[in-house]
Structures are given as structure tokens and as C-alpha cells.
N, C-alpha and C positions, 0 to 999 in steps of 0.2 A: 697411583701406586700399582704397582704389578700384579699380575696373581700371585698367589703365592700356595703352596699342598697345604692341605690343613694341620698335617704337623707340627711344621714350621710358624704356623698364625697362630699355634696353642701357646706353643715357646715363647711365642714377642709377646703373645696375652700377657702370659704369667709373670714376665720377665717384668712386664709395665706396671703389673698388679706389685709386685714384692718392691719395684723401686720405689713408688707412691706408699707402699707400707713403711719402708725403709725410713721418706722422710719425716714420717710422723710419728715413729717410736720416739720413747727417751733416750735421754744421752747414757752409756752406760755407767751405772753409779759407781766403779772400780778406780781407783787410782792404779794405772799400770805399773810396771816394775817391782822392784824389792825395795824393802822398807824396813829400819829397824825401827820400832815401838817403843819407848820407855815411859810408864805411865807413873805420874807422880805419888800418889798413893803410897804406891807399893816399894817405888825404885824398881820392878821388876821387868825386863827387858824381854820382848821379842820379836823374832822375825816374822816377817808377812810378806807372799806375794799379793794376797787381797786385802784393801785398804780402800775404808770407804769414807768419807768427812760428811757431815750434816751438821753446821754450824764449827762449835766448838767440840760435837762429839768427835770421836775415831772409834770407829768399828776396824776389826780386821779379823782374818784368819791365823790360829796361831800356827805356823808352818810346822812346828814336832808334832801336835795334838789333833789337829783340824778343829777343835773346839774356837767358834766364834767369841769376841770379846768387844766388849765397848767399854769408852772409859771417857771419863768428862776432862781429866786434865792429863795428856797424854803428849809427848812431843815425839817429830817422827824427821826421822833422816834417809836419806834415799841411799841405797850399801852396791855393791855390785852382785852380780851372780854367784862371782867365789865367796863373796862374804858370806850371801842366803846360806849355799850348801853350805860352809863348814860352821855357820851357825846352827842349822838344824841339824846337824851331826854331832852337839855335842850331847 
């Protein structure tokens, strides 16, 4: 291997450091995209872009509120971006 400035040896340090971290984090708990929520309880309907599953829970974000939710009987359908916005715009 070459010489290399010591600048440069920090950088490939760090860089080797964060990708050996990288693969030993968790997987990120988020289901990505939009998501419309309707949780049986209530009938009461909302959007989310964070959506997280653990079993049969569903947690999310309510996208008008930011108020977190979980619900045990909850079904979820995947919407577009137009749909998100002009559902949290009502």
C-alpha cells in the first residue's frame, strides 16, 4: 500500500469505522412511503408517512397532528403523494 498524508489515512479510518457500524445497526423500523390507516375501533382514518408494524400492532404518525398512534386492529393501504397531501389538507 502506498503512503498515503495523514488526512487522507483519517478519512479511509473513519470511512472503514462508520461502514463496520453501518452493518451492524438495525434495520430501520419505518415502513417508507404513504400510508392510509384505518383502524377498526374507531372507523377513523388516517394518513401517515411513518408507519411502523410489530406483529399485528401498527404505530404511525398522524400526518395533520404529528401525535403518535398505535392500534391493535388497524388495516393500511399504501396512497400516493397526492393522495398524503390533500388528505392532510383536509
Amino acid at each position: 500500500m502506498p503512503h498515503l498524508p495523514g488526512p487522507v489515512r483519517a478519512v479511509l479510518a473513519v470511512s472503514a469505522a462508520l461502514t463496520a457500524c453501518a452493518c451492524s445497526m438495525p434495520r430501520i423500523p419505518f415502513v417508507s412511503g404513504y400510508h392510509e390507516v384505518t383502524v377498526a375501533d374507531s372507523g377513523r382514518t388516517y394518513c401517515t408517512d411513518r408507519l411502523r408494524r410489530d406483529g399485528s400492532i401498527v404505530e404511525f404518525e398522524d400526518g395533520v397532528t404529528g401525535a403518535w398512534t398505535s392500534a391493535a386492529s388497524a388495516t393500511t393501504r399504501e396512497i400516493t403523494a397526492a393522495e398524503y397531501r390533500s388528505c392532510i389538507a383536509r
